[in-house]
C-alpha positions, 0 to 999 in steps of 0.5 A: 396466861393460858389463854394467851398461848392458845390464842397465839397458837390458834393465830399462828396455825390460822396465819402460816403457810408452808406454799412461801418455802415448802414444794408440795407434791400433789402427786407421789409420781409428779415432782413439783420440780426437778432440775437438770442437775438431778436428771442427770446422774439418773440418765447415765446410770440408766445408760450404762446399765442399758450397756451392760444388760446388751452385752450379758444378751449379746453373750448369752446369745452367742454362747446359745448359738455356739455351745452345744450338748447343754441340757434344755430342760433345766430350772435355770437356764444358765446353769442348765443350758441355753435355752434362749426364750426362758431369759429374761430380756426385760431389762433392755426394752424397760431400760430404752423406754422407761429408764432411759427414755421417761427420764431424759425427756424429763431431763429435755424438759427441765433444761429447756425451761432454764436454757440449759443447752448441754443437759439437752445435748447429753440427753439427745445423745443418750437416747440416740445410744439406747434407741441404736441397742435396742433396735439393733436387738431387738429390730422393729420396735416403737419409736414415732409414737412411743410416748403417744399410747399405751400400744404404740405401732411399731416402726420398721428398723430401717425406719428407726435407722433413718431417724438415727442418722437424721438425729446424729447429723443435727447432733454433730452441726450442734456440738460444733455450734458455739452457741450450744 
């Protein structure tokens, strides 16, 4: 009897296999799959942090240039005064290029592998919204071979405005194409 179970154990462990009904994730940064619906949600919280960490800089900034008699030499420059180069203004850039930026070319990705032109609508969209903050903060900045290189050249504002209206264009002719 006992025999009979470790045979059938041994047999059962020899004739599974999880690849039928399980995603195996080879990498903890890769997913085996994800789809446009699970993108999405990530896309637009990015998104609406991107917007309020642009209007925190946008006040800070003109409270740094219209505030005066404040102490520059506190340890908080909130509290202490203005002093514009200790803040930290790392969410915005973060936010354009990997938060906003990773995920709605994955969010594309995805979409275009099921024909799901919306989410590529939205997302073009999205990223058109943060590419415009960002250049409008911080002026020239990577943009034609950001996702190329570790240290991508930067193009010129007027360059990245060009592609903006460029994009904006295409945008509008496929909102109002049916088809899409």
């Amino acid at each position: 009897m006992k025999r009979s179970y470790i045979i059938l154990f041994v047999a059962t462990l020899l004739l599974s296999s999880c690849e039928d009904w399980l995603d195996i994730n080879t990498s903890k940064d890769n997913p085996v799959t994800v789809t446009p619906e699970q993108s999405l949600p990530q896309v637009l919280f990015y998104a609406s942090q991107l917007s309020y960490d642009h209007a925190e800089y946008g006040v800070y900034l003109s409270q740094a240039l219209t505030t005066g008699g404040r102490s520059q030499v506190g340890a908080y420059a909130y509290k202490s005064g203005w002093e514009l180069l200790s803040m930290n203004r790392h969410p915005q850039w973060r936010r354009h290029f990997y938060d906003i930026g990773v995920n709605a070319n994955a969010l594309i990705s995805a979409a275009e592998k099921v024909n799901s032109r919306n989410f590529i609508l939205i997302a073009r969209t999205l990223k058109l919204y943060s590419t415009m903050l960002t250049t409008d903060a911080f002026g020239d900045m990577p943009h034609s071979q950001v996702y190329l290189s570790n240290s991508p050249a930067y193009d010129t504002q007027e360059s990245i405005y060009e592609w903006m209206y460029r994009e904006m264009e295409e945008l509008l002719k496929l909102y109002e194409d049916p088809q899409w």
